[in-house]
N, CA, C and O atoms as CSV, one atom per row, in Angstrom:
chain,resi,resn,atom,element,x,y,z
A,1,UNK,N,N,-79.898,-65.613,-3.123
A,1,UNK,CA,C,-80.032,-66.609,-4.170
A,1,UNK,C,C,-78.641,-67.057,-4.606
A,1,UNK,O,O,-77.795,-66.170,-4.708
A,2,UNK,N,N,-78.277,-68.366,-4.887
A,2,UNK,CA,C,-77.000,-68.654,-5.327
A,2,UNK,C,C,-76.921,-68.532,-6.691
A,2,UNK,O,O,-77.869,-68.495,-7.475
A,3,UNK,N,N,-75.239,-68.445,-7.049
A,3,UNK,CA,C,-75.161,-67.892,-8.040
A,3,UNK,C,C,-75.053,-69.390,-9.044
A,3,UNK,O,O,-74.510,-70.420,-8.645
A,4,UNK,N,N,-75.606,-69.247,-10.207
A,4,UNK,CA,C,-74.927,-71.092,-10.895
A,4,UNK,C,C,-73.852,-70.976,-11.547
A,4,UNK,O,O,-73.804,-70.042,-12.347
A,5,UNK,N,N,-73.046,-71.584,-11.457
A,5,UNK,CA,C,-71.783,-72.248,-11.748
A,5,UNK,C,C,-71.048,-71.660,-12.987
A,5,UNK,O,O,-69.845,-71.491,-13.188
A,6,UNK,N,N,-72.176,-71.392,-13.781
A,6,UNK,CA,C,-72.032,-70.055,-14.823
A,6,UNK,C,C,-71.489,-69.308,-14.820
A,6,UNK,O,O,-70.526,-69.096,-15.557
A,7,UNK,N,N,-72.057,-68.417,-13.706
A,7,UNK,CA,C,-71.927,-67.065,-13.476
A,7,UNK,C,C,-70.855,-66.737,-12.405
A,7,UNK,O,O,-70.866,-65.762,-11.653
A,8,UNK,N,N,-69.834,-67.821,-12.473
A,8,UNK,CA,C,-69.318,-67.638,-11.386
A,8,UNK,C,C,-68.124,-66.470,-12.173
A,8,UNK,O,O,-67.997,-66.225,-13.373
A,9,UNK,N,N,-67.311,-65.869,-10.918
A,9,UNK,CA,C,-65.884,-64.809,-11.600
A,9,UNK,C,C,-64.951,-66.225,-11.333
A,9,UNK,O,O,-65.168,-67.325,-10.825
A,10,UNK,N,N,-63.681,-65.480,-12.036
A,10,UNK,CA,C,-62.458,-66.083,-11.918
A,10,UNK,C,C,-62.059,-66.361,-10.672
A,10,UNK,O,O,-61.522,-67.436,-10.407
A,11,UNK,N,N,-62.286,-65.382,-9.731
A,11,UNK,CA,C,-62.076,-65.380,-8.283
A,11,UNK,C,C,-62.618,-66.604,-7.698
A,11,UNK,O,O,-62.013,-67.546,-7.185
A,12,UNK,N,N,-64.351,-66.343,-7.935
A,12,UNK,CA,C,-65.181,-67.767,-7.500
A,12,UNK,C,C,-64.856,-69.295,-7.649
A,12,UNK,O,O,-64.967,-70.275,-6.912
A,13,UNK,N,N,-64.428,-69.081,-8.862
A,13,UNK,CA,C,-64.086,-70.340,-9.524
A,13,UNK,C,C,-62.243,-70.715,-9.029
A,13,UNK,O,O,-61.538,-71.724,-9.015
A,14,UNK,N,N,-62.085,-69.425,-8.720
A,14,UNK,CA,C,-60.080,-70.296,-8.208
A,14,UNK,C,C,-60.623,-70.371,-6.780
A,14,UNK,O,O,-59.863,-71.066,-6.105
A,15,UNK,N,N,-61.654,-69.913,-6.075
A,15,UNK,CA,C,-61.722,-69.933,-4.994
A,15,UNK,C,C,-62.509,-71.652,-4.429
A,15,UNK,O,O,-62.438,-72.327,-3.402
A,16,UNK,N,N,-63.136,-71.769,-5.602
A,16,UNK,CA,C,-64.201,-73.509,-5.513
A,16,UNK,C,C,-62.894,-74.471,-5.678
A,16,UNK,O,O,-62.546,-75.375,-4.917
A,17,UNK,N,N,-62.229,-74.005,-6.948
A,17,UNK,CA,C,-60.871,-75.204,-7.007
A,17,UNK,C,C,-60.073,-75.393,-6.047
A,17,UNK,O,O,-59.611,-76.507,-5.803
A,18,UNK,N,N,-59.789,-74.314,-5.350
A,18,UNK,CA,C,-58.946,-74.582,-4.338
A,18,UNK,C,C,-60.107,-75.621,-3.173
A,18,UNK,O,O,-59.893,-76.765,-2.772
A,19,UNK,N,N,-60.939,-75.007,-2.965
A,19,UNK,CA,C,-62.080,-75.911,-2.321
A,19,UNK,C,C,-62.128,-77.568,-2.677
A,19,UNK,O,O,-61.771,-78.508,-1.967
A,20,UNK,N,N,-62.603,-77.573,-3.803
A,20,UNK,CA,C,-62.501,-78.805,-4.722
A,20,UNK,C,C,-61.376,-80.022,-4.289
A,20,UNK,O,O,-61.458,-81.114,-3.725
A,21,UNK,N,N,-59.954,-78.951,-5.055
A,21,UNK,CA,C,-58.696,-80.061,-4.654
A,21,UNK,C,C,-58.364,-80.186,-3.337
A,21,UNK,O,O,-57.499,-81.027,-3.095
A,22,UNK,N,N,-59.039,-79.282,-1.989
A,22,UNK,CA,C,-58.763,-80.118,-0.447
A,22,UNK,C,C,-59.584,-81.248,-0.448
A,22,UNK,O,O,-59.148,-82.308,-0.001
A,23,UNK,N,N,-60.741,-81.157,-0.903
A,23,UNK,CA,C,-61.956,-82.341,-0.639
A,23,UNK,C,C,-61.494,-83.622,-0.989
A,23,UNK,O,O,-61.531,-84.630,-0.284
A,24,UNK,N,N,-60.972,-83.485,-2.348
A,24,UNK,CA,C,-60.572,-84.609,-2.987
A,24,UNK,C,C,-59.225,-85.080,-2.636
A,24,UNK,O,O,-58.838,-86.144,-3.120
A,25,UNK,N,N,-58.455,-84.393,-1.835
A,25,UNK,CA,C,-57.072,-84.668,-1.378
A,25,UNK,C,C,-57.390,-85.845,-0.254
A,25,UNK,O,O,-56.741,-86.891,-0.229
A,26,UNK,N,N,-58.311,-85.594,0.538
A,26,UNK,CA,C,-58.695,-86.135,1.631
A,26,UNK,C,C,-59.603,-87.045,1.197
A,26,UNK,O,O,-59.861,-87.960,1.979
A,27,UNK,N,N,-60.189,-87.024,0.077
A,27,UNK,CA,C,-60.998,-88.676,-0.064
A,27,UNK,C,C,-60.225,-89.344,-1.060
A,27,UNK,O,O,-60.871,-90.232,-1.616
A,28,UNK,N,N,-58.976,-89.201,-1.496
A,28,UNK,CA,C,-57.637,-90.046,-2.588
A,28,UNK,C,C,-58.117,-91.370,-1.707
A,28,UNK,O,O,-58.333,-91.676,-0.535
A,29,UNK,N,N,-58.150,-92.136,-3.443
A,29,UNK,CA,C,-58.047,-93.965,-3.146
A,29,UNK,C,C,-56.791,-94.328,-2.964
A,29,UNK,O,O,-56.554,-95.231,-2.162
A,30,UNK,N,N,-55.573,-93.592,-3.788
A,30,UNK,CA,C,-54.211,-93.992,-3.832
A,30,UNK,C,C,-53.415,-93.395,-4.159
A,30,UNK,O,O,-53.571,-92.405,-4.874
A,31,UNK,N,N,-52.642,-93.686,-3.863
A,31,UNK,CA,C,-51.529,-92.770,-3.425
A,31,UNK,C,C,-51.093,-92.101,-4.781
A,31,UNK,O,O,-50.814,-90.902,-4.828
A,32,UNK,N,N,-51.053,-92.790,-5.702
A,32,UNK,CA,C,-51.264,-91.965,-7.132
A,32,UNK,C,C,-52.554,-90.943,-7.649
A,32,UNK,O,O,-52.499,-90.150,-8.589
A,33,UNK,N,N,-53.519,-91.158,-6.909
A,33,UNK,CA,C,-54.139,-89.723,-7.422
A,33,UNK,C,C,-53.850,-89.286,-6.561
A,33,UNK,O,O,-53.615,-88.113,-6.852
A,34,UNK,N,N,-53.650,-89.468,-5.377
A,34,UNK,CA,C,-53.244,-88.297,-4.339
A,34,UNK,C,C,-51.769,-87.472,-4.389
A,34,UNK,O,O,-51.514,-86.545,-3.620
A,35,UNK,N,N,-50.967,-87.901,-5.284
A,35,UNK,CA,C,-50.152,-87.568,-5.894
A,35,UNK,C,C,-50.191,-86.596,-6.817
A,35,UNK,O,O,-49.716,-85.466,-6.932
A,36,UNK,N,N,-51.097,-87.548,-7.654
A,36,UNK,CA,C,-51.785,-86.674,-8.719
A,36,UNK,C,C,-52.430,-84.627,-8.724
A,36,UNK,O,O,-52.094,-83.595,-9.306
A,37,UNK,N,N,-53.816,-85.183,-7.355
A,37,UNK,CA,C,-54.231,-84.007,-7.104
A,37,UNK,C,C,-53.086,-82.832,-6.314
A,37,UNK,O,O,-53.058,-81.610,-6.460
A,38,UNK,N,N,-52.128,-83.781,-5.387
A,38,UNK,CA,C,-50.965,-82.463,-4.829
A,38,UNK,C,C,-51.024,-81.740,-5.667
A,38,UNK,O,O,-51.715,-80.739,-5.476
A,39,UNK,N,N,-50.363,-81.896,-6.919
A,39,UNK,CA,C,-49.374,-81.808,-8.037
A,39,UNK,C,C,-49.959,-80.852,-8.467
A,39,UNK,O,O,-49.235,-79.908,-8.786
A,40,UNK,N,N,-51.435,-80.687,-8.652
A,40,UNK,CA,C,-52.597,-79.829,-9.119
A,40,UNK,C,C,-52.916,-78.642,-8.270
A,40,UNK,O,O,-53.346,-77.566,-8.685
A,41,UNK,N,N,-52.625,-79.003,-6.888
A,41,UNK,CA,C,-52.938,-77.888,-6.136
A,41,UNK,C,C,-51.637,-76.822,-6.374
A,41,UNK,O,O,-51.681,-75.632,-6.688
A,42,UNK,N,N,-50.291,-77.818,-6.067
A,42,UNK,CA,C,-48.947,-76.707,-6.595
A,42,UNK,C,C,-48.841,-75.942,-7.242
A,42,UNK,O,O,-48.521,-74.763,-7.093
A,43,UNK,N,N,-49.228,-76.807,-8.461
A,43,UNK,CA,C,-49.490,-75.894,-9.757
A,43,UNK,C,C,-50.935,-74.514,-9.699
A,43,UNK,O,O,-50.590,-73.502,-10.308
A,44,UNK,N,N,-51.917,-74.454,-9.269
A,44,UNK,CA,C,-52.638,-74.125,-8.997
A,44,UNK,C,C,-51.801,-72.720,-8.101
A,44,UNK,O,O,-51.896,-71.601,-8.605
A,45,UNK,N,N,-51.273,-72.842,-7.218
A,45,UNK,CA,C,-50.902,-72.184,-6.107
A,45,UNK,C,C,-49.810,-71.286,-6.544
A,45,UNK,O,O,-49.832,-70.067,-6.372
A,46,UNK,N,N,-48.757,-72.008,-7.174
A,46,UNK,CA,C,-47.564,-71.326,-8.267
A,46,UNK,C,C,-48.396,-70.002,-9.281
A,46,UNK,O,O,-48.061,-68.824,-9.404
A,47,UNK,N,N,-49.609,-70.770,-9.919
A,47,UNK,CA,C,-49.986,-69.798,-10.896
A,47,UNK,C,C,-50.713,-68.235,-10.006
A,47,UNK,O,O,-50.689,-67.105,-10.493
A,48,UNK,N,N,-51.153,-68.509,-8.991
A,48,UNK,CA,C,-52.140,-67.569,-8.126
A,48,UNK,C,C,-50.547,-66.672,-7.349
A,48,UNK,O,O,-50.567,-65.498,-6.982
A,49,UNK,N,N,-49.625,-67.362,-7.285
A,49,UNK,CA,C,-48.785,-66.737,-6.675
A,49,UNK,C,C,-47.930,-65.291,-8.186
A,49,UNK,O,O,-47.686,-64.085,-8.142
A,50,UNK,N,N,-47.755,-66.523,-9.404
A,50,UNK,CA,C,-47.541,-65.402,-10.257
A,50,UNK,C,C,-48.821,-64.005,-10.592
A,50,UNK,O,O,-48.669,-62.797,-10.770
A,51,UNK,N,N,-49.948,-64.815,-10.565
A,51,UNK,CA,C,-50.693,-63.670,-10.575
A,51,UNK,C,C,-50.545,-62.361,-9.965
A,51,UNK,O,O,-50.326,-61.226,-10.389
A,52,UNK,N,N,-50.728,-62.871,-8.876
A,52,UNK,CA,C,-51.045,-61.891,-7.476
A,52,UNK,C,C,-49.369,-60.562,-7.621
A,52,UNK,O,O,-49.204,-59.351,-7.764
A,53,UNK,N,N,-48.507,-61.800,-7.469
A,53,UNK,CA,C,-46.946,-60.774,-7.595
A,53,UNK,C,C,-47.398,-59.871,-9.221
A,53,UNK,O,O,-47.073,-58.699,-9.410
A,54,UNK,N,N,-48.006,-60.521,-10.018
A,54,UNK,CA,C,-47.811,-59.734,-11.451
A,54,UNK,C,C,-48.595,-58.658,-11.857
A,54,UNK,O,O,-48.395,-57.926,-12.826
A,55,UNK,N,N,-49.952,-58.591,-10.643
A,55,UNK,CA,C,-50.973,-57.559,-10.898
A,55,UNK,C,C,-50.636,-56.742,-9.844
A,55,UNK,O,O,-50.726,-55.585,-10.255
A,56,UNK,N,N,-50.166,-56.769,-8.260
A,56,UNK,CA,C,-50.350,-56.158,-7.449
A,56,UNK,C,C,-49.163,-54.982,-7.345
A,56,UNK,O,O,-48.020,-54.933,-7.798
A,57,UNK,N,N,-49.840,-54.198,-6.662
A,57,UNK,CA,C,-48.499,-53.195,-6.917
A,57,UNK,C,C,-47.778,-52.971,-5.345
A,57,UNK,O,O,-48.421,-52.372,-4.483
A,58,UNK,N,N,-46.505,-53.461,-5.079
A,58,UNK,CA,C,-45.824,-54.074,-3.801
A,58,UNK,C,C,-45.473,-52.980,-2.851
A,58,UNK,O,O,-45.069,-53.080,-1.692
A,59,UNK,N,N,-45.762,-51.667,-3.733
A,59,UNK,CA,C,-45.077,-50.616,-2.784
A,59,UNK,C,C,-46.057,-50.597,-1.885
A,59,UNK,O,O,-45.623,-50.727,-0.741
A,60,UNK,N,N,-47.402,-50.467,-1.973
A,60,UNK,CA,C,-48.874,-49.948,-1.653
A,60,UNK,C,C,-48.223,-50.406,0.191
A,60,UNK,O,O,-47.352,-51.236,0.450
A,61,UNK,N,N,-49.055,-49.486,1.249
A,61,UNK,CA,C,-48.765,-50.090,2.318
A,61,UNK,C,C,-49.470,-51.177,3.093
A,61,UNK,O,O,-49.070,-51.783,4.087
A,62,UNK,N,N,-50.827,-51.321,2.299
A,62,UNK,CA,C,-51.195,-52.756,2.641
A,62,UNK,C,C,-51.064,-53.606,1.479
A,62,UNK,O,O,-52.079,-54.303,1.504
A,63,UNK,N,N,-50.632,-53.809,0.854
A,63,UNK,CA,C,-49.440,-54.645,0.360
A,63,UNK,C,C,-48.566,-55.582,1.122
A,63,UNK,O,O,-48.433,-56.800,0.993
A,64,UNK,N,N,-47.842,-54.512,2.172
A,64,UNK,CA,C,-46.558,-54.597,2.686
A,64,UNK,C,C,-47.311,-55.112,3.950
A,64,UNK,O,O,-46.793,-56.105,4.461
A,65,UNK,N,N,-48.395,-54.647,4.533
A,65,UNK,CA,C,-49.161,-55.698,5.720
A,65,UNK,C,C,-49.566,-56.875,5.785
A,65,UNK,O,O,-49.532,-57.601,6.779
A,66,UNK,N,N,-50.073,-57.192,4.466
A,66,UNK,CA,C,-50.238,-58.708,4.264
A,66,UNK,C,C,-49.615,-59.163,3.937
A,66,UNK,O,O,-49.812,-60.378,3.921
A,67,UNK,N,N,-48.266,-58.635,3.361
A,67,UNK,CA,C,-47.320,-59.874,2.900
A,67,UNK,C,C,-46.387,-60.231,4.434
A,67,UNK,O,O,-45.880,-61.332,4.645
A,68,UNK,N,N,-46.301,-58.987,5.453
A,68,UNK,CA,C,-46.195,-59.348,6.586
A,68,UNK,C,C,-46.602,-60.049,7.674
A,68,UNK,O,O,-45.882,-60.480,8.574
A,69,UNK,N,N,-47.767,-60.150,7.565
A,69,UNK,CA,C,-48.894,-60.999,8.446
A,69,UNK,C,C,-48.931,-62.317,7.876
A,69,UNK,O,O,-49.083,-63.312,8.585
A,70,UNK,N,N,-48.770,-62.382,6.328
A,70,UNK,CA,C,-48.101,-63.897,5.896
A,70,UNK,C,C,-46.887,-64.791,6.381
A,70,UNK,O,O,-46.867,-66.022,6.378
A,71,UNK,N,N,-45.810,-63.884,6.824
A,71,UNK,CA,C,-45.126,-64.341,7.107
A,71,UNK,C,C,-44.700,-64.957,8.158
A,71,UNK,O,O,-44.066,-65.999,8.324
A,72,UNK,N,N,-45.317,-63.840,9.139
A,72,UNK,CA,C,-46.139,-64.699,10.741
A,72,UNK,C,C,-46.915,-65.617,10.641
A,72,UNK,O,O,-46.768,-66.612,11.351
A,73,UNK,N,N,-48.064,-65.509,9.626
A,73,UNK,CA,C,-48.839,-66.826,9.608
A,73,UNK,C,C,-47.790,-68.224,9.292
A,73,UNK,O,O,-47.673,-69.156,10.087
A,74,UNK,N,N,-47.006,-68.123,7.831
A,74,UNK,CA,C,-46.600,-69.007,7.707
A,74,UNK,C,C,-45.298,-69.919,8.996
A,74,UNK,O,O,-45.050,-71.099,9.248
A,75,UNK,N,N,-44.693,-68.385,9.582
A,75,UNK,CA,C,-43.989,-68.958,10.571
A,75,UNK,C,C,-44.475,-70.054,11.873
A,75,UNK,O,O,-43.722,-70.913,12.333
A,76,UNK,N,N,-45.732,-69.840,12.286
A,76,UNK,CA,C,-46.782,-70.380,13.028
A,76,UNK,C,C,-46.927,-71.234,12.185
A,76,UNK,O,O,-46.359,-72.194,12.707
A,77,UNK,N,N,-47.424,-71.679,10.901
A,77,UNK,CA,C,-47.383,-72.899,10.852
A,77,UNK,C,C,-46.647,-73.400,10.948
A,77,UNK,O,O,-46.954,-74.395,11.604
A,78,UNK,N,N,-45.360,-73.410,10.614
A,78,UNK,CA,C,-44.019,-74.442,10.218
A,78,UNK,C,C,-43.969,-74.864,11.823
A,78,UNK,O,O,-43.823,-76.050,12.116
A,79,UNK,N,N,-44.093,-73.863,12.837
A,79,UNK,CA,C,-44.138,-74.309,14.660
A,79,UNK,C,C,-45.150,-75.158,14.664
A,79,UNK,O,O,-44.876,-76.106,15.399
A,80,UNK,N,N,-46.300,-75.263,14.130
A,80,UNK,CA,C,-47.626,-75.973,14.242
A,80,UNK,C,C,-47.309,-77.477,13.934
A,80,UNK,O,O,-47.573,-78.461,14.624
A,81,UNK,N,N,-46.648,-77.401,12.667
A,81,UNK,CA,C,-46.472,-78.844,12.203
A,81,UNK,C,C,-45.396,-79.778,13.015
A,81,UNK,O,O,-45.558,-80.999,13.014
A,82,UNK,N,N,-44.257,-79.158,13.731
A,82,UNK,CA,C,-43.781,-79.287,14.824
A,82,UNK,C,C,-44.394,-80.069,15.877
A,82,UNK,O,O,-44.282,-81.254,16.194
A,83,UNK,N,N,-44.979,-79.238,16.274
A,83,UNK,CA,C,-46.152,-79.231,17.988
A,83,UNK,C,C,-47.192,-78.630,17.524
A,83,UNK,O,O,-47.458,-77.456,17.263
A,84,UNK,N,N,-47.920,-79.929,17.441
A,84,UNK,CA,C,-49.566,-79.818,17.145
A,84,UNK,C,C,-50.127,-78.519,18.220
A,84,UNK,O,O,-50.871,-77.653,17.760
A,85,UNK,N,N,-49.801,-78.497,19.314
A,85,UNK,CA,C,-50.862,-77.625,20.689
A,85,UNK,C,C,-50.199,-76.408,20.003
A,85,UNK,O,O,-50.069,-75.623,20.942
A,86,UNK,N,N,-49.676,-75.769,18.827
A,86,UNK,CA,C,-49.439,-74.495,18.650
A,86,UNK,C,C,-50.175,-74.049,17.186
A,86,UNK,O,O,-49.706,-73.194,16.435
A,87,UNK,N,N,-51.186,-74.660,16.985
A,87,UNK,CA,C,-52.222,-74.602,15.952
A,87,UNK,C,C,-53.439,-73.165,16.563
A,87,UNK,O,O,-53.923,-72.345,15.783
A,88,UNK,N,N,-53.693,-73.182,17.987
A,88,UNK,CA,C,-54.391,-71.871,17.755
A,88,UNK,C,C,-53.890,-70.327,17.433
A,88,UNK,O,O,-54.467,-69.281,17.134
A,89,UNK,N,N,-52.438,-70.749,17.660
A,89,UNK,CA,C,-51.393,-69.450,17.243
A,89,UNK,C,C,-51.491,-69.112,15.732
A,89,UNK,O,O,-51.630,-67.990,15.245
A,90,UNK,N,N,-51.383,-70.432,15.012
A,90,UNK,CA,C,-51.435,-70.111,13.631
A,90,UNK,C,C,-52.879,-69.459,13.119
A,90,UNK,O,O,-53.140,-68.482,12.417
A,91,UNK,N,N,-53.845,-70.635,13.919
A,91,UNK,CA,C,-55.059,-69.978,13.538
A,91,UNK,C,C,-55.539,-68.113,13.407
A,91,UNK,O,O,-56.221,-67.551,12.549
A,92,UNK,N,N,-54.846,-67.554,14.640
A,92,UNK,CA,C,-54.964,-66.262,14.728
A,92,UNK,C,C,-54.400,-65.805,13.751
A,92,UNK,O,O,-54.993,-65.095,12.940
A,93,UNK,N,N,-53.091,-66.142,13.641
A,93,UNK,CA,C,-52.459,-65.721,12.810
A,93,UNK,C,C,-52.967,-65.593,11.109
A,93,UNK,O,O,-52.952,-64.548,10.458
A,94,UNK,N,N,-53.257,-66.482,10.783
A,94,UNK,CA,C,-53.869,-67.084,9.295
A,94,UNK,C,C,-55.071,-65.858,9.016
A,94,UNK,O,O,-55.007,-65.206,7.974
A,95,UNK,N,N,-56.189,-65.592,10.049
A,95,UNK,CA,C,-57.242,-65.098,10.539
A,95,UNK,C,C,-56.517,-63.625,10.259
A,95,UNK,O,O,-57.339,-62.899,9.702
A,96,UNK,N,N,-55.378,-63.018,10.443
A,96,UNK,CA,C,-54.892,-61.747,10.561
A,96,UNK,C,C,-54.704,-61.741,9.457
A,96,UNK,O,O,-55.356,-60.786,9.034
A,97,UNK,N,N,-54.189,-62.228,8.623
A,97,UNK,CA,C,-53.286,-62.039,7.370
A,97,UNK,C,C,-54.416,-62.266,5.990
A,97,UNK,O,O,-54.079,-62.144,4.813
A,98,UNK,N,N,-55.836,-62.629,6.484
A,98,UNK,CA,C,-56.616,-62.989,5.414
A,98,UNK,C,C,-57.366,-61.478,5.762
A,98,UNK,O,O,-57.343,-60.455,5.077
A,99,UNK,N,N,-57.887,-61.670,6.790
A,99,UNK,CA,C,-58.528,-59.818,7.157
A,99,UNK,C,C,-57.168,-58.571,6.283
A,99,UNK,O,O,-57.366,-57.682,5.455
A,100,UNK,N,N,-56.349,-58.870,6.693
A,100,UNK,CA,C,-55.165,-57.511,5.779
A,100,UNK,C,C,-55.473,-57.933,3.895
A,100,UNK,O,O,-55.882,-57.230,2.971
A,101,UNK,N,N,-55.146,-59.045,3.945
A,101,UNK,CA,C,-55.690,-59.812,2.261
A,101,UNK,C,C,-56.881,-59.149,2.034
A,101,UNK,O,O,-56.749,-58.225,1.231
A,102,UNK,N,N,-57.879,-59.287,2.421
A,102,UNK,CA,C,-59.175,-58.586,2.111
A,102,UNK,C,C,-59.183,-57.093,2.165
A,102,UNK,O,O,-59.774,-56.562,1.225
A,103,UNK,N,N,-58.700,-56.364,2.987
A,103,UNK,CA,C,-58.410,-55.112,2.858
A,103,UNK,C,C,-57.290,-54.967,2.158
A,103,UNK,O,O,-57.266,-53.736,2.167
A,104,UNK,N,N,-56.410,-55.254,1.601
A,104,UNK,CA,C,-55.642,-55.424,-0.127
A,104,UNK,C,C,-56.576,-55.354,-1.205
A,104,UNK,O,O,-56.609,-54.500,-2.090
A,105,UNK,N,N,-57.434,-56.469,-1.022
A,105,UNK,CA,C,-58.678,-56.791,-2.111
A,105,UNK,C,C,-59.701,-55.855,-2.650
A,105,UNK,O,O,-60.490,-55.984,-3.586
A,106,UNK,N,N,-59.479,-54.858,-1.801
A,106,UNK,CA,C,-61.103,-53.924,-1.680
A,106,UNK,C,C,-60.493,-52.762,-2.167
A,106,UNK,O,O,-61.151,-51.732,-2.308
């Protein structure tokens, strides 16, 4: 049964916004709300980043796996945006570092 909109956690709900502001990034009329919504996701992303550094505790050793597997992911992208044909690298990659994220999470 789904849950309503209510009842959602904090998690759910940063997890729909982030959802939310891709959808709407990609249907922008102009270049000013699309401006607009970036601006929202940054901010959005800045605050989840202070979170995460402000609750988590960095020594832990999966901690130290996902912030590693991030860094491969992110390296694969920056190659991706480069040369498009190196997007299934990132994909794996992204795919590794969210599986270590989730086992952080749990």
């Amino acid at each position: 049964m789904a849950t309503s909109n209510d009842d959602l956690t904090l998690g759910e709900r940063t997890n729909k916004a982030l959802t939310d502001l891709a959808d709407l990034i990609k249907k922008a009329r102009s270049l000013d709300e699309l401006d607009s919504l970036l601006d929202q996701q940054k901010k959005l992303a800045q605050t989840l980043e202070s979170l995460i550094d402000g609750k988590l505790i960095s020594t832990l050793p999966e901690y130290k796996k996902a912030t590693a597997a991030l860094k491969s992911a992110n390296a694969a992208a920056d190659a991706a945006k480069a040369d498009m044909d190196k997007v299934a690298t990132y994909i794996k990659r992204i795919a590794r570092a969210i599986s270590l994220l989730g086992k952080l999470a749990s």
